[in-house]
mmCIF file of the N, C-alpha and C atoms, coordinates in Angstrom:
data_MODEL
# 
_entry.id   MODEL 
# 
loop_
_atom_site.group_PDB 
_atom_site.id 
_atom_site.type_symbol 
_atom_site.label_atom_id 
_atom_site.label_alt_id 
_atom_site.label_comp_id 
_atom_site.label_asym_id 
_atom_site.label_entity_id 
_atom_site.label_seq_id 
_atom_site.pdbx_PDB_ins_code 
_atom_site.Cartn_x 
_atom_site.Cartn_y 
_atom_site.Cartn_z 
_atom_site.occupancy 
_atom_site.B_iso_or_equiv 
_atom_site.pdbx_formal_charge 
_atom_site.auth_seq_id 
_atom_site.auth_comp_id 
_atom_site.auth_asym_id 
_atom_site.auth_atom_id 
_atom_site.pdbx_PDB_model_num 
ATOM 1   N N  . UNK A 1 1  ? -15.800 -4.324  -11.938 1.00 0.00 ? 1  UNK A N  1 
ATOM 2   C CA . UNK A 1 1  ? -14.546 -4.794  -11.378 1.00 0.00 ? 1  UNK A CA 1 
ATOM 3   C C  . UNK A 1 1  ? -13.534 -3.647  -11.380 1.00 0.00 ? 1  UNK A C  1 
ATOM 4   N N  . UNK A 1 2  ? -12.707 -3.497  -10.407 1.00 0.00 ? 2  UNK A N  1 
ATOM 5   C CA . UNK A 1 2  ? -11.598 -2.305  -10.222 1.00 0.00 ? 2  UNK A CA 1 
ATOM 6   C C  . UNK A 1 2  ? -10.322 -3.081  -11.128 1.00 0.00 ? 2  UNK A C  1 
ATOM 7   N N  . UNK A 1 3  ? -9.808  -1.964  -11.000 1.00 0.00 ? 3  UNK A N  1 
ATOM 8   C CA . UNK A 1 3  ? -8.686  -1.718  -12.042 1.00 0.00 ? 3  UNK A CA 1 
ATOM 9   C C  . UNK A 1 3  ? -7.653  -1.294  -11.340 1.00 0.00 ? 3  UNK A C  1 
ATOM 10  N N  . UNK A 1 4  ? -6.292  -1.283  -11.876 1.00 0.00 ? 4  UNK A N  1 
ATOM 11  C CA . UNK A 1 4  ? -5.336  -0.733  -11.633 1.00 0.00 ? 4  UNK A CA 1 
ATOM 12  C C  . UNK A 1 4  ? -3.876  -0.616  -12.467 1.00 0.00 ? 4  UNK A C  1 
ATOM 13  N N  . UNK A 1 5  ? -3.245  0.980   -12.964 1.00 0.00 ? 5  UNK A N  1 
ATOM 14  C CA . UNK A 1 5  ? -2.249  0.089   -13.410 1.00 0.00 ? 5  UNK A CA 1 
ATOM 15  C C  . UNK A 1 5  ? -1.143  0.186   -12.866 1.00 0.00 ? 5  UNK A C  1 
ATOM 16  N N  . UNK A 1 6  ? -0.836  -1.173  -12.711 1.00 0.00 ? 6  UNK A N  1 
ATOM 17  C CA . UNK A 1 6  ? 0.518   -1.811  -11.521 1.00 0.00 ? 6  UNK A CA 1 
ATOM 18  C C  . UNK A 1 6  ? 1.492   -0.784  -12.142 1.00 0.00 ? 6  UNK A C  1 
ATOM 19  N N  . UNK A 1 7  ? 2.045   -0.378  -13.285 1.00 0.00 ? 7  UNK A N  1 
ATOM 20  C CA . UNK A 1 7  ? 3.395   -0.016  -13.548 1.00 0.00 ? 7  UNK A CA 1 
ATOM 21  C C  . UNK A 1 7  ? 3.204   1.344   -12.861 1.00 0.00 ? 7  UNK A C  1 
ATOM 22  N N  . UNK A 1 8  ? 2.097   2.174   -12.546 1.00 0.00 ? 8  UNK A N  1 
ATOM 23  C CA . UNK A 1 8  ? 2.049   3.289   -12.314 1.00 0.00 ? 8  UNK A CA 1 
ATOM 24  C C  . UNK A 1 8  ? 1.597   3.527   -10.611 1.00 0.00 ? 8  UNK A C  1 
ATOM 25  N N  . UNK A 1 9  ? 2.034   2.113   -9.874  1.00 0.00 ? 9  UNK A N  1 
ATOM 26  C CA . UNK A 1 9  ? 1.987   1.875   -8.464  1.00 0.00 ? 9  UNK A CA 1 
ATOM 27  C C  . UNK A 1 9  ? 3.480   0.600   -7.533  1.00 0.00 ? 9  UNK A C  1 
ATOM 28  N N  . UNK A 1 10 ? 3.799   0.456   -8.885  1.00 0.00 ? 10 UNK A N  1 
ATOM 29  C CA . UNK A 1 10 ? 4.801   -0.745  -7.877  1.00 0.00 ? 10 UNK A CA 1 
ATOM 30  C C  . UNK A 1 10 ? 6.034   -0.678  -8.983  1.00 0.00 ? 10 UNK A C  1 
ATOM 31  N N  . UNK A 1 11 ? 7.136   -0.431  -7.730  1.00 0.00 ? 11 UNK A N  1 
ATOM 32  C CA . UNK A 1 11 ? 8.474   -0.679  -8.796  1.00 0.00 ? 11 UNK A CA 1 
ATOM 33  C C  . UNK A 1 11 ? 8.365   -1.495  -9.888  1.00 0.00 ? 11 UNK A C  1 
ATOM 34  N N  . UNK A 1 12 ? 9.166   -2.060  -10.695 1.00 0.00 ? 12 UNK A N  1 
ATOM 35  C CA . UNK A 1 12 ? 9.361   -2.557  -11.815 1.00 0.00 ? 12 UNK A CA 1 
ATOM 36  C C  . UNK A 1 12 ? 9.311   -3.892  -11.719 1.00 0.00 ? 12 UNK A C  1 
ATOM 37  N N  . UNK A 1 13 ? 10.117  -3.889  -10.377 1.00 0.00 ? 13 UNK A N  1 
ATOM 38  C CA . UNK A 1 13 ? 10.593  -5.505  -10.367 1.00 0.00 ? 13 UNK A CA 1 
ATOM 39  C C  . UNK A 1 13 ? 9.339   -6.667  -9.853  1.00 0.00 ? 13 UNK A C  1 
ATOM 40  N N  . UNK A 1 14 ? 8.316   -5.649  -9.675  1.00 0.00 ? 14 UNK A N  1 
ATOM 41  C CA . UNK A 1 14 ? 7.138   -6.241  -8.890  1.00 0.00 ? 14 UNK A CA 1 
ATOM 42  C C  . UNK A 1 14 ? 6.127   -6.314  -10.028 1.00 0.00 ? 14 UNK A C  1 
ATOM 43  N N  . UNK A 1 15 ? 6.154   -5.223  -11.028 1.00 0.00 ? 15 UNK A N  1 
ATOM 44  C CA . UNK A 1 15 ? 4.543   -5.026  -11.662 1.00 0.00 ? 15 UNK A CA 1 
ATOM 45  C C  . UNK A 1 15 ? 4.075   -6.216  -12.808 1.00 0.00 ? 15 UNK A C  1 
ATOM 46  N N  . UNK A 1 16 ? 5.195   -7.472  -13.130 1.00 0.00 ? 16 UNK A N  1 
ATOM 47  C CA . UNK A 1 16 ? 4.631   -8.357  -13.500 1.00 0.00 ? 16 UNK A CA 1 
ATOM 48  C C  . UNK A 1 16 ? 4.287   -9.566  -12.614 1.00 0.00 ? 16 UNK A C  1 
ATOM 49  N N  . UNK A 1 17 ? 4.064   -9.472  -11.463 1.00 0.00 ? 17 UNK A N  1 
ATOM 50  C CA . UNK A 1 17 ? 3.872   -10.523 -10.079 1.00 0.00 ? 17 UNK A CA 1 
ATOM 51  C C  . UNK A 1 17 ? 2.351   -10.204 -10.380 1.00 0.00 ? 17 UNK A C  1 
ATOM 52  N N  . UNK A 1 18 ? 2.118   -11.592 -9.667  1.00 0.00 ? 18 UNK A N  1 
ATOM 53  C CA . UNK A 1 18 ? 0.568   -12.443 -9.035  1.00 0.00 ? 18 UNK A CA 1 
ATOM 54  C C  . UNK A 1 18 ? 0.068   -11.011 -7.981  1.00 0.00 ? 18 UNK A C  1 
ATOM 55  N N  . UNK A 1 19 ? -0.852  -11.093 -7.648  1.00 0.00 ? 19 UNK A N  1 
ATOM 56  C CA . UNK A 1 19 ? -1.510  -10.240 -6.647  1.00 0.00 ? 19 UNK A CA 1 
ATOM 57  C C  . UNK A 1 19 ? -0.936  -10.902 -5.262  1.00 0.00 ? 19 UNK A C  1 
ATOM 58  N N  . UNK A 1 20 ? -1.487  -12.348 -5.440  1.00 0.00 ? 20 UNK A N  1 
ATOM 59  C CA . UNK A 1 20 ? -1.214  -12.667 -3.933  1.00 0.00 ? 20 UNK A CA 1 
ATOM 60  C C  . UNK A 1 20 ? 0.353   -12.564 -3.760  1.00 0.00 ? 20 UNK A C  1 
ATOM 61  N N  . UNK A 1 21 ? 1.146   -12.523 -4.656  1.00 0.00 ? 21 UNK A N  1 
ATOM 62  C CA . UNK A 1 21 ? 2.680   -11.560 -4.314  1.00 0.00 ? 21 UNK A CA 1 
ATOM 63  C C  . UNK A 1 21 ? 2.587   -10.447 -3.884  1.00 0.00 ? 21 UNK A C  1 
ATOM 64  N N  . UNK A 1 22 ? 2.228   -9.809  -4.763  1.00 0.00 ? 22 UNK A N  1 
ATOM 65  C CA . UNK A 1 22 ? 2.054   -8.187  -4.650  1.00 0.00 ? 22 UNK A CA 1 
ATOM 66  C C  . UNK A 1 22 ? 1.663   -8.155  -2.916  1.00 0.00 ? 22 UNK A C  1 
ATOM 67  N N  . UNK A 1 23 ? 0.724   -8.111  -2.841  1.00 0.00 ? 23 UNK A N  1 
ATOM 68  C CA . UNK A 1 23 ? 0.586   -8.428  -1.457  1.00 0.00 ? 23 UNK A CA 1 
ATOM 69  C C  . UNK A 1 23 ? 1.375   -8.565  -0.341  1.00 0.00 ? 23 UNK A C  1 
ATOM 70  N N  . UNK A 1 24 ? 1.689   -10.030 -0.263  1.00 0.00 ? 24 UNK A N  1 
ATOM 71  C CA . UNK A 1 24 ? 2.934   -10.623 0.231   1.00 0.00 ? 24 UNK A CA 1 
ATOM 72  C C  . UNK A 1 24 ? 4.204   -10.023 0.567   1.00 0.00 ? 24 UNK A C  1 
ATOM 73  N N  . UNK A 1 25 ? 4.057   -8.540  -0.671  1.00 0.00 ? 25 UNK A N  1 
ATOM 74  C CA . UNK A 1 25 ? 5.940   -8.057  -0.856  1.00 0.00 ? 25 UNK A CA 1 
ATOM 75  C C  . UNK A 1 25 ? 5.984   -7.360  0.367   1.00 0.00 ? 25 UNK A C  1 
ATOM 76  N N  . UNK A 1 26 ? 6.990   -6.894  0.506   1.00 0.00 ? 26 UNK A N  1 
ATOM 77  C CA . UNK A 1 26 ? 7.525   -5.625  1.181   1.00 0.00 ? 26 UNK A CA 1 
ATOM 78  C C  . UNK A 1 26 ? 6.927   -4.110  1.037   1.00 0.00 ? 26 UNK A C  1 
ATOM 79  N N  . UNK A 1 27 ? 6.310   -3.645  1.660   1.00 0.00 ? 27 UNK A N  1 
ATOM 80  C CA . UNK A 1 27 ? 5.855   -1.867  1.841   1.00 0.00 ? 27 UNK A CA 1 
ATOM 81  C C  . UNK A 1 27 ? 6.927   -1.069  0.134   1.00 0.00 ? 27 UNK A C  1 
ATOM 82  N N  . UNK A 1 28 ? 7.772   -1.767  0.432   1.00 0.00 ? 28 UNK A N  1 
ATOM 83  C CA . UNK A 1 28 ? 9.283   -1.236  -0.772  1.00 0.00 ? 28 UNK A CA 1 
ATOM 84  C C  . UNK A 1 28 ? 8.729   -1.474  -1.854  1.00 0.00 ? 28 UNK A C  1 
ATOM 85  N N  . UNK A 1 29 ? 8.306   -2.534  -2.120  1.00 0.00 ? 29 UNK A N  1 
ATOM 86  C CA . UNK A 1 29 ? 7.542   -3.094  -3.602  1.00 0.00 ? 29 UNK A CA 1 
ATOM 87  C C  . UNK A 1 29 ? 6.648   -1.642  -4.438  1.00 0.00 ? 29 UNK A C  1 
ATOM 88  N N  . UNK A 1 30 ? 6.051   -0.790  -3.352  1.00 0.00 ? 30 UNK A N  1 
ATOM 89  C CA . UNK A 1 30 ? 4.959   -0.173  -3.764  1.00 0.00 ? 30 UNK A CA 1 
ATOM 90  C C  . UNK A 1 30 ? 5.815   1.757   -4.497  1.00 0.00 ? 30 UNK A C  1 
ATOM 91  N N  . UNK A 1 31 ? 5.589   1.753   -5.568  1.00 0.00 ? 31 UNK A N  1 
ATOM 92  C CA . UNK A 1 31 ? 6.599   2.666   -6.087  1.00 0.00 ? 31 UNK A CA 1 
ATOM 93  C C  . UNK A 1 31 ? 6.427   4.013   -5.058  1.00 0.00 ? 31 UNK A C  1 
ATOM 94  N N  . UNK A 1 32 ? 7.405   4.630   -4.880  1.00 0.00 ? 32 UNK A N  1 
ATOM 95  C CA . UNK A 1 32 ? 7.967   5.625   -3.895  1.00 0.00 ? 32 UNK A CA 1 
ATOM 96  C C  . UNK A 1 32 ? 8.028   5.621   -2.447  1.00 0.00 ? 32 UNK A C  1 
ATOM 97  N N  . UNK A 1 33 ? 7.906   3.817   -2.315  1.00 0.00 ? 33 UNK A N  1 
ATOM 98  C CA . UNK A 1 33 ? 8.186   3.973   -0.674  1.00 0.00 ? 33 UNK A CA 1 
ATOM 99  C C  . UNK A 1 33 ? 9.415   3.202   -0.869  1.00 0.00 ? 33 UNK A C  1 
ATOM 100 N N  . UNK A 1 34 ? 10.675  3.720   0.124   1.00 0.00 ? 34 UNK A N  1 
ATOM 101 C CA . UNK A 1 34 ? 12.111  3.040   0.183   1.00 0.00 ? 34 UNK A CA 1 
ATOM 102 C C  . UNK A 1 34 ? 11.972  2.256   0.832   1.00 0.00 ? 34 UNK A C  1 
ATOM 103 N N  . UNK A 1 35 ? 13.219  1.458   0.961   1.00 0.00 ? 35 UNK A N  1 
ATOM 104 C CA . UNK A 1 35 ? 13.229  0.374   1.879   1.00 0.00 ? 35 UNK A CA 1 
ATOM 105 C C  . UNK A 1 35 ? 13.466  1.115   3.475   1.00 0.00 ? 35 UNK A C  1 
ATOM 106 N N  . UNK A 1 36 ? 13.846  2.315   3.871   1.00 0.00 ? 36 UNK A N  1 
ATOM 107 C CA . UNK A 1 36 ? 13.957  2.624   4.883   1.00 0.00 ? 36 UNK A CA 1 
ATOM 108 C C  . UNK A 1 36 ? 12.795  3.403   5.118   1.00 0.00 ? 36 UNK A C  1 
ATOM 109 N N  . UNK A 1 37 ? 11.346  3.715   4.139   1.00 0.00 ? 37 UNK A N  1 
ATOM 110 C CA . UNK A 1 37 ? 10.132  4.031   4.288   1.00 0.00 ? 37 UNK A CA 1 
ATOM 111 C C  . UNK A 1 37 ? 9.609   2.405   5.164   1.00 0.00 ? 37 UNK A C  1 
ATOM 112 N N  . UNK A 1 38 ? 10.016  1.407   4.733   1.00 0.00 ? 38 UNK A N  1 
ATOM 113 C CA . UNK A 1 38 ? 9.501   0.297   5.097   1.00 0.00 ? 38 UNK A CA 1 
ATOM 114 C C  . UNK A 1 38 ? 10.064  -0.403  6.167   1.00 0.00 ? 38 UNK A C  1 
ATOM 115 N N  . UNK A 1 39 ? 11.476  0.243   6.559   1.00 0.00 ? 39 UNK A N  1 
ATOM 116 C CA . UNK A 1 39 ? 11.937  -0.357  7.823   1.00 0.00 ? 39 UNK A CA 1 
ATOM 117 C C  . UNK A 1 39 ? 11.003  0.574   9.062   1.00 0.00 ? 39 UNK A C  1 
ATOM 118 N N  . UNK A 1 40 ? 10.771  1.685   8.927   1.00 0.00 ? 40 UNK A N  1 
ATOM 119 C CA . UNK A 1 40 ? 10.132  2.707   9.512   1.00 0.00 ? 40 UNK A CA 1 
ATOM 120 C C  . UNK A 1 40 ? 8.731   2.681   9.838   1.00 0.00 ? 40 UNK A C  1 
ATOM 121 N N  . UNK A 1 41 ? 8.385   1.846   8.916   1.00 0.00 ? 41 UNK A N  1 
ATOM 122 C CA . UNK A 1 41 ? 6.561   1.136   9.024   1.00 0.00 ? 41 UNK A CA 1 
ATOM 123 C C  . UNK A 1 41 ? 6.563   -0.105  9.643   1.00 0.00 ? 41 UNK A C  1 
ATOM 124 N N  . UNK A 1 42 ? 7.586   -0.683  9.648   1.00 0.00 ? 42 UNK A N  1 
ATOM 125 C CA . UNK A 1 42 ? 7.739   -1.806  10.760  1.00 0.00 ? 42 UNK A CA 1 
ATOM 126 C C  . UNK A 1 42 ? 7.983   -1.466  12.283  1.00 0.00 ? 42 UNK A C  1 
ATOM 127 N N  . UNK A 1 43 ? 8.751   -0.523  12.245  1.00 0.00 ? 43 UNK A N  1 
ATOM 128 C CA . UNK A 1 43 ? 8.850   -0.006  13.750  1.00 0.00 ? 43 UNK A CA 1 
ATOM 129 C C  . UNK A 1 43 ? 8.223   0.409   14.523  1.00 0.00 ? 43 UNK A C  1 
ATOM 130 N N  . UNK A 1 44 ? 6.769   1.424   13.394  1.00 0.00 ? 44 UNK A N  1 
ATOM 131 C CA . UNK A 1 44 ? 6.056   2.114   13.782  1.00 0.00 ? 44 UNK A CA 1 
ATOM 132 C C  . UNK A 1 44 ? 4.744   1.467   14.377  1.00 0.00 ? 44 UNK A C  1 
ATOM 133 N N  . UNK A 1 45 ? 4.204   0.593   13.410  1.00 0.00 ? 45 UNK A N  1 
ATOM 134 C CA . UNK A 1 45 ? 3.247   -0.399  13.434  1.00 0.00 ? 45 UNK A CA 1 
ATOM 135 C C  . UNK A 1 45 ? 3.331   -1.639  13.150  1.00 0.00 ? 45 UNK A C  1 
ATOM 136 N N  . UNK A 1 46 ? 4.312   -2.219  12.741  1.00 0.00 ? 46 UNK A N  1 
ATOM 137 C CA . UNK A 1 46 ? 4.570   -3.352  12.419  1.00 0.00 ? 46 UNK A CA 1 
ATOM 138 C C  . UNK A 1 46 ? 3.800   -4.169  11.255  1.00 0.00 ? 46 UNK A C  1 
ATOM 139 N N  . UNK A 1 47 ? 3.965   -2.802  10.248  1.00 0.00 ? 47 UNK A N  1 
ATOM 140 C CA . UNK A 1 47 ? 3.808   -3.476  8.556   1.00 0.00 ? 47 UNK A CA 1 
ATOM 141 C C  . UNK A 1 47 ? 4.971   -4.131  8.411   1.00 0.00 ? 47 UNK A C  1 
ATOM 142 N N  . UNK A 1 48 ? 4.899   -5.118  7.811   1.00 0.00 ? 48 UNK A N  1 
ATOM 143 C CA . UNK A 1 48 ? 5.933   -6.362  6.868   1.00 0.00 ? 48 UNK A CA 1 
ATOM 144 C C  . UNK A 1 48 ? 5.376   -6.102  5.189   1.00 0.00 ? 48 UNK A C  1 
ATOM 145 N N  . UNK A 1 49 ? 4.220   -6.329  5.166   1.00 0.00 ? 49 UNK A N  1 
ATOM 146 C CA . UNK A 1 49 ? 3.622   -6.019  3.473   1.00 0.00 ? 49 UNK A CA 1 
ATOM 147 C C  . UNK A 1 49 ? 2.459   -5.222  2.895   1.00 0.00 ? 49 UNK A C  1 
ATOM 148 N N  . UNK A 1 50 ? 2.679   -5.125  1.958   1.00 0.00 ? 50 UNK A N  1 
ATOM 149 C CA . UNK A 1 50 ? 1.402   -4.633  0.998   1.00 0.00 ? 50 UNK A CA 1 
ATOM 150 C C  . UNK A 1 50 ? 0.049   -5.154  1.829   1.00 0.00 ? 50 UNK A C  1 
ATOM 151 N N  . UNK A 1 51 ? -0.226  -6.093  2.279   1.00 0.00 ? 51 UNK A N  1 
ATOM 152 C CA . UNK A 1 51 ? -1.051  -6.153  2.925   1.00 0.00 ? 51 UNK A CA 1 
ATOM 153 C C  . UNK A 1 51 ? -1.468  -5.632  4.377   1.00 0.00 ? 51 UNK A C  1 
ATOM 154 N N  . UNK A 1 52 ? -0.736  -5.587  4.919   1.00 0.00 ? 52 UNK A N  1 
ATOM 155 C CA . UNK A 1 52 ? -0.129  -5.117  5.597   1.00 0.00 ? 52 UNK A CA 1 
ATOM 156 C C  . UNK A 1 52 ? -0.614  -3.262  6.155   1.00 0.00 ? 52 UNK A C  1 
ATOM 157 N N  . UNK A 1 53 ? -0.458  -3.146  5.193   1.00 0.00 ? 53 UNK A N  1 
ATOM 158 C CA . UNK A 1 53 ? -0.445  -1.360  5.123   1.00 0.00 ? 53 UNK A CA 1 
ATOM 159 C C  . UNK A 1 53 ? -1.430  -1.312  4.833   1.00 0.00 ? 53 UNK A C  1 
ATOM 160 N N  . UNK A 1 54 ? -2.397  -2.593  3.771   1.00 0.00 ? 54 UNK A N  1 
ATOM 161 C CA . UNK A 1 54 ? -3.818  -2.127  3.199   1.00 0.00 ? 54 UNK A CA 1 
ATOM 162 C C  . UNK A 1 54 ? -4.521  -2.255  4.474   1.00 0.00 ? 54 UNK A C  1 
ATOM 163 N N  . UNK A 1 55 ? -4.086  -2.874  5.457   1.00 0.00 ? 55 UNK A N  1 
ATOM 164 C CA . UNK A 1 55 ? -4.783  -3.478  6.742   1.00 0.00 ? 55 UNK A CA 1 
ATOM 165 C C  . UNK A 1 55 ? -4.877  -2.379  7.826   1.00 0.00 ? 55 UNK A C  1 
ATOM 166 N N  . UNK A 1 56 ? -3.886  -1.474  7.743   1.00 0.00 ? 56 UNK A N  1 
ATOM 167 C CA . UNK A 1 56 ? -3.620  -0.976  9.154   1.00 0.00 ? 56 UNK A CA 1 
ATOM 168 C C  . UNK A 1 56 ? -4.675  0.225   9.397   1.00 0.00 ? 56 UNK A C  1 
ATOM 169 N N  . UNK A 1 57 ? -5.131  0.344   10.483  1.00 0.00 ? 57 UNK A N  1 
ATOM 170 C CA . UNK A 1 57 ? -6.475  0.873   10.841  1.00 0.00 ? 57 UNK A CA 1 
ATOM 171 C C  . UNK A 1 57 ? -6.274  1.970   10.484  1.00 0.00 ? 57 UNK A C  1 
ATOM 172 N N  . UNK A 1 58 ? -5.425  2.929   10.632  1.00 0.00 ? 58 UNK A N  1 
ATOM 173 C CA . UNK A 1 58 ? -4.760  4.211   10.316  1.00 0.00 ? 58 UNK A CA 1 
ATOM 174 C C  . UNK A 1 58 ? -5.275  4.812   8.778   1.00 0.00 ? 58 UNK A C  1 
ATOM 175 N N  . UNK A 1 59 ? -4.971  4.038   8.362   1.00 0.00 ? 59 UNK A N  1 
ATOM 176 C CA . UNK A 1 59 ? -4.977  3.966   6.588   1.00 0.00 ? 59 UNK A CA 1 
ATOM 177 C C  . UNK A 1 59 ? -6.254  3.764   6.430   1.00 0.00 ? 59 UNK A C  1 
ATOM 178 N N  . UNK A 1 60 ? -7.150  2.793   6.923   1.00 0.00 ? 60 UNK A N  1 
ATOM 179 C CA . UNK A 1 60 ? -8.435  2.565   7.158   1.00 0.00 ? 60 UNK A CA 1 
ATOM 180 C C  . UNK A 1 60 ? -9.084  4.040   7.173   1.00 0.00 ? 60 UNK A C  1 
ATOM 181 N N  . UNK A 1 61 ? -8.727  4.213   8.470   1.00 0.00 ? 61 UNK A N  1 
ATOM 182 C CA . UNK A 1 61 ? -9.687  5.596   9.386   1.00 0.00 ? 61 UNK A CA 1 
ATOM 183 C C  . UNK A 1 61 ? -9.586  7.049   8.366   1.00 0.00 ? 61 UNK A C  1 
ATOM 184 N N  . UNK A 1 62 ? -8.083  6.790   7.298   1.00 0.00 ? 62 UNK A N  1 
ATOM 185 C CA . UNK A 1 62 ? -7.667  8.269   6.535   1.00 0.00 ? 62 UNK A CA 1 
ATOM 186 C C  . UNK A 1 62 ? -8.525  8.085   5.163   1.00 0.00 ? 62 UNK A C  1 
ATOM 187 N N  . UNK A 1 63 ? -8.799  6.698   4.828   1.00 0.00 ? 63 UNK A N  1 
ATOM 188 C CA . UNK A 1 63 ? -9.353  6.970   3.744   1.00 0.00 ? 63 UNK A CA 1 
ATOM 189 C C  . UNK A 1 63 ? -10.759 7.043   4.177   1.00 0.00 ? 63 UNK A C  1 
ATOM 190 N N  . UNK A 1 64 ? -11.025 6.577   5.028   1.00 0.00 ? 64 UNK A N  1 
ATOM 191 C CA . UNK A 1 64 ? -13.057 6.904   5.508   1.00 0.00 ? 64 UNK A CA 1 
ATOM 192 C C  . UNK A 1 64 ? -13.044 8.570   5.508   1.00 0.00 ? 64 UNK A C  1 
ATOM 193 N N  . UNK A 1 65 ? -12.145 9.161   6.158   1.00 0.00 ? 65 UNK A N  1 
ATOM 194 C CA . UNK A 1 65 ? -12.660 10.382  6.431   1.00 0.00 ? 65 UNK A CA 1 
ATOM 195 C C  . UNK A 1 65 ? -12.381 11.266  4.990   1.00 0.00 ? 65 UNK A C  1 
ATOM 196 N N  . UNK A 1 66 ? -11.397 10.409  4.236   1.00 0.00 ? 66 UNK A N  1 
ATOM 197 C CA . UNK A 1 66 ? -11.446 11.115  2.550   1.00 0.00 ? 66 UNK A CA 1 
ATOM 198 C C  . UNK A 1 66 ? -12.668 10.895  1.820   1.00 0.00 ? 66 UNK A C  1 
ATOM 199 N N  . UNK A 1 67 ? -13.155 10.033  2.307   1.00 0.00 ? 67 UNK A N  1 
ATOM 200 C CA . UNK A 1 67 ? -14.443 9.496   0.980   1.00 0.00 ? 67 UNK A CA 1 
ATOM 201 C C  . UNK A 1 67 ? -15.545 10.365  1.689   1.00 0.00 ? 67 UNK A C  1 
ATOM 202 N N  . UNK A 1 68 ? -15.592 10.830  3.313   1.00 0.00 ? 68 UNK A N  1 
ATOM 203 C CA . UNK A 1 68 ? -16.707 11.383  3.466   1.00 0.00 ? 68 UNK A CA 1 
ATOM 204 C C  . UNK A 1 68 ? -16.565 12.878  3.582   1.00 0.00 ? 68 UNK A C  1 
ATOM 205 N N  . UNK A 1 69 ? -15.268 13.158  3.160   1.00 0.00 ? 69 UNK A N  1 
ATOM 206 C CA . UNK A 1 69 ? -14.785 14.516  2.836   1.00 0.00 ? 69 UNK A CA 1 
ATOM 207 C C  . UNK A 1 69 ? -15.611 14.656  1.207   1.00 0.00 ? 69 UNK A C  1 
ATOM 208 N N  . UNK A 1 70 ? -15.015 14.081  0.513   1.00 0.00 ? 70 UNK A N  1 
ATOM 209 C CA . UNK A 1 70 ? -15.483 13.352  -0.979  1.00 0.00 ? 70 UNK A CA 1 
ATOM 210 C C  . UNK A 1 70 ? -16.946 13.593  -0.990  1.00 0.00 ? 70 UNK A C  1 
ATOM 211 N N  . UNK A 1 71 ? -17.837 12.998  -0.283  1.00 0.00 ? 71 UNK A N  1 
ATOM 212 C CA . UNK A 1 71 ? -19.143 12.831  -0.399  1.00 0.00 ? 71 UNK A CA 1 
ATOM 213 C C  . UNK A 1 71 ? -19.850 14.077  -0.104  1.00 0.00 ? 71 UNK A C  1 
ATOM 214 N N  . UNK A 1 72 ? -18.928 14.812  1.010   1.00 0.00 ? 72 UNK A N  1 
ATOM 215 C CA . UNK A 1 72 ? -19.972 16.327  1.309   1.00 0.00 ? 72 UNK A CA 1 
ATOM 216 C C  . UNK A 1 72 ? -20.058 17.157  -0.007  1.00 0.00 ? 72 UNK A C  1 
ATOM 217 N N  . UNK A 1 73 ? -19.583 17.278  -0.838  1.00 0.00 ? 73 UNK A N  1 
ATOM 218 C CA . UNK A 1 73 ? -18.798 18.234  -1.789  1.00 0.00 ? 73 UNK A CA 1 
ATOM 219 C C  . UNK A 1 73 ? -19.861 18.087  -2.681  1.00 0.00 ? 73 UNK A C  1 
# 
């Protein structure tokens, strides 16, 4: 099972929330993105949340080509 620790990924006000919150929140929730990082991801692609961003193909396509960057090595 994966792991994570929330305090060392999501502001403060978030890292004792449910997942399916976490989720749910705002792009802002996730520590070092602002709220005008997150008005800017709405404009761009039309993230609203944490899910959101985990979803968007972009993010998808950057981490495939990291893991098979990863894998040649």
């Amino acid at each position: 099972m994966a792991s994570i620790d929330l305090d060392k990924v999501l502001d403060k006000a978030w890292a004792d929330k449910s997942l399916p919150e976490i989720l749910a929140a705002p792009v802002g929730a996730l520590k070092g993105v602002s709220e005008r990082d997150g008005e800017l991801l709405k404009e761009a692609f039309g993230v609203k949340t944490v899910a959101d961003l985990a979803d968007l193909k972009y993010v998808r396509w950057a981490q495939a080509l990291a893991a098979l960057d990863a894998a040649s090595k």
